[in-house]
Phi, psi and omega in degrees: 000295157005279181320326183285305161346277189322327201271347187336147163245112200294301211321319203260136177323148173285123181263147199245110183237126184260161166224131177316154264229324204294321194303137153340153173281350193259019146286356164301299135006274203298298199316279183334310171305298173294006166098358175272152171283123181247092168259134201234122190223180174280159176228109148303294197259115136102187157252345143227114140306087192285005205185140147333318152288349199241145139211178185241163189215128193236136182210131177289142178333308182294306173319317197291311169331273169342297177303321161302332174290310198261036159043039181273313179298310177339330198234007155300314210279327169271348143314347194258324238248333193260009195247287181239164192297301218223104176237164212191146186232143147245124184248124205232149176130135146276328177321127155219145215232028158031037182278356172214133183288189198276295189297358172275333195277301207276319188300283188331252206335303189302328208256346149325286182273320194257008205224352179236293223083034188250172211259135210227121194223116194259106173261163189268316183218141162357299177318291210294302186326303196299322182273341129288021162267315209290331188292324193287322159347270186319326194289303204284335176275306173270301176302312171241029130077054189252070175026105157224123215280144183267340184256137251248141200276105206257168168256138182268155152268312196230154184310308196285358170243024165286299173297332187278333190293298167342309175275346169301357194256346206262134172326098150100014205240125171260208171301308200265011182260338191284330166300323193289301166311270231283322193297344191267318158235054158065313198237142150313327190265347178290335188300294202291350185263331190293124160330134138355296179288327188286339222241322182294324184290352219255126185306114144125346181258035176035198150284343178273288202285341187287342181277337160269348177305310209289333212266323181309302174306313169270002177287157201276118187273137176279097146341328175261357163295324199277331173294358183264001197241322195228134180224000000 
């Protein structure tokens, strides 16, 4: 792996991968080694975003079992699949702690791919994860010239979760900080309008994050910021 690192090519466009907030730093590490643009955000759907279209959803070996058991990936897959085009689960790890028997194991993997369309990819280590995230990057940015939004373009039904998707794009704000902003002032322009302190007041959201809710909302947009972000 070392060697692939070692190999980045400067020459070649920046790719931009966001990763969920939640993932270890030393994926920023590897990603960053390899030439990538590192955005580290709250992610509702998946752990990484290599595309407007494409994510990955990364699960440690043990995790991966554990979900199959207590049936938390079954009810993952269509939240990832009904968000973007193209989702993909990587199961990293070799350990197996022989809590699902084979054919159960073999049931899981078939009802992944064939009963949802998602795409099933087995890794060794953090590293291997990290150089196939950067490779799906590449694939998907460069080779097919695929957008790419850091924030993840959701499908809406109704005007309020058109709008609740909207405050979801603001630093740190997930599905339930984003239900507490609108319920407490109603509107997108009451959001954009409110102080710092008004914003601060808002149940789960402090003084930290109201200060980035806040910096976002009035910032002056760059253009040349932007070309590092969206191709």
């Amino acid at each position: 792996m070392q060697e692939f690192l070692d190999t980045s090519d400067s020459s070649e466009p920046v790719l931009t991968i966001a990763i969920d907030h939640r993932e270890d730093e030393q994926f920023v590490t590897f990603l960053k080694s390899l030439g990538a643009h590192v955005d580290r955000k709250v992610l509702d759907v998946g752990d990484f975003l290599c595309s407007a279209r494409l994510v990955i959803e990364r699960k440690t070996r043990t995790d991966f079992e554990q979900s199959i058991i207590d049936g938390r990936l079954f009810s993952q897959l269509p939240n990832l699949i009904s968000n973007y085009e193209r989702a993909v689960v990587v199961v990293e790890g070799t350990s197996d702690d022989g809590r699902i028997n084979r054919n159960a194991l073999l049931g899981a993997y078939a009802a992944i791919i064939a009963d949802f369309g998602v795409s099933l990819i087995f890794t060794r280590n953090m590293e291997a994860t990290a150089e196939l995230v950067f490779h799906f990057a590449k694939h998907e940015q460069i080779a097919k010239k695929q957008p790419m939004r850091i924030y993840a373009k959701k499908k809406t039904h109704t005007p309020s979760q058109a709008v609740r998707a909207i405050i979801e794009t603001f630093p740190m704000v997930g599905p339930k900080l984003a239900k507490a902003l609108l319920n407490h002032f109603g509107t997108i322009k009451a959001i954009s309008e409110a102080t710092e302190r008004d914003i601060a007041s808002v149940p789960g959201v402090g003084k930290k994050k109201a200060k980035m809710i806040y910096n976002v909302i009035k910032y002056n947009y760059v253009d040349d910021e932007d070309e590092l972000l969206i191709r």
